[in-house]
N, C-alpha and C positions, 0 to 999 in steps of 0.2 A: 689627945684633946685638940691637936691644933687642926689637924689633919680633918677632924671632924666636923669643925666649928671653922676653922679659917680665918684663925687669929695666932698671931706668932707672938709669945711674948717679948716685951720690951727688951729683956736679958738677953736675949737672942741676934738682936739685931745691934749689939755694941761690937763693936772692931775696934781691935790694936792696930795703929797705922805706923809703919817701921819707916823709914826711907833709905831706899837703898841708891848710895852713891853711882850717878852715869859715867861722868867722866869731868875733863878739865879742873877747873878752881876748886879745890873744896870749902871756901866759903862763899860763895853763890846759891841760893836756895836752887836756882834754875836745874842745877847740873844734879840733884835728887830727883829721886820717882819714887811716889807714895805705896806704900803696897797694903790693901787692908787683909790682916788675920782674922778669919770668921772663927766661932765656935762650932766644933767638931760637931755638936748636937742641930746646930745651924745647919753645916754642908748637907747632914742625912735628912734633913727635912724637906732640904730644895729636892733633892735624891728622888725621894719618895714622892714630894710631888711633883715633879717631870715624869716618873714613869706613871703615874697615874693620869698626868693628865695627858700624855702621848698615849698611851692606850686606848681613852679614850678617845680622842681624835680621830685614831685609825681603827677604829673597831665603826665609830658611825660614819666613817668614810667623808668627816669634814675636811680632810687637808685638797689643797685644790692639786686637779691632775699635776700642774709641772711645778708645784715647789719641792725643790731638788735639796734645799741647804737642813740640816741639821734633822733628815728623817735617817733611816737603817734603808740599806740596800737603792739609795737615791743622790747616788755620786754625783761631783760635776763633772765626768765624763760622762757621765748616762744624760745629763743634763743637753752636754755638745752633742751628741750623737741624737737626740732627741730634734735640737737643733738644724742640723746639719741633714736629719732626715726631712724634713718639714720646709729647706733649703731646696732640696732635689725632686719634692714633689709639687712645689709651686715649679719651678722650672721645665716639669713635666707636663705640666698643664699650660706652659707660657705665658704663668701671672708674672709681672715685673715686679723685681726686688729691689729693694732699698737695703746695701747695706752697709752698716758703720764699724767701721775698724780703728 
C-alpha cells in the first residue's frame, strides 16, 4: 500500500537511537555517535523504492550524461577518464585550460 499510494506509516519511521562510545572521557556526551536502528520492514521499503525509482530514471534516460556517483557501471574512474579525455581534447584543439588541483 505504501509503495502504491506514497505514504509510509508513521510506525515505520521510529528509530531506536543506541550511542556508541568514540573515544576519550566517557562522561562527555561529545565522545558518543548516535546510530539510529530502522525497522527491517523500513530498510525494504526504501530497497524497493530505490530500485523502482533508479529504473525509472534510467529507462527514460533522465540521468544527466556525466553524473557518475551512485549509478551501476559509472565509477569514479570512468568519471577521471572521462575527465582527463575532455582534458586532451581541448588541448588538441588549443582551447586554454583552467585547472585546479
Amino acid at each position: 500500500m505504501s509503495i502504491n499510494n506514497g505514504i509510509v506509516p508513521d510506525q515505520l519511521k521510529i528509530a531506536k537511537v543506541v550511542l556508541i562510545y568514540k573515544k576519550s572521557d566517557k562522561k562527555l556526551a561529545c565522545n558518543y555517535r548516535p546510530i539510529s536502528l530502522l525497522s527491517i520492514f523500513d530498510k525494504l521499503l526504501k530497497k524497493i523504492m530505490k530500485s523502482r525509482l533508479y529504473s525509472y530514471l534510467e529507462s527514460n534516460n533522465i540521468f544527466f550524461d556525466y553524473q557518475f556517483g551512485f549509478r551501476h557501471n559509472h565509477s569514479t574512474t570512468l568519471a577521471l577518464i572521462v575527465a582527463v579525455d575532455k582534458l586532451y581534447e581541448n588541448l588538441d584543439k588549443s582551447i586554454r585550460l583552467l585547472v585546479f588541483i
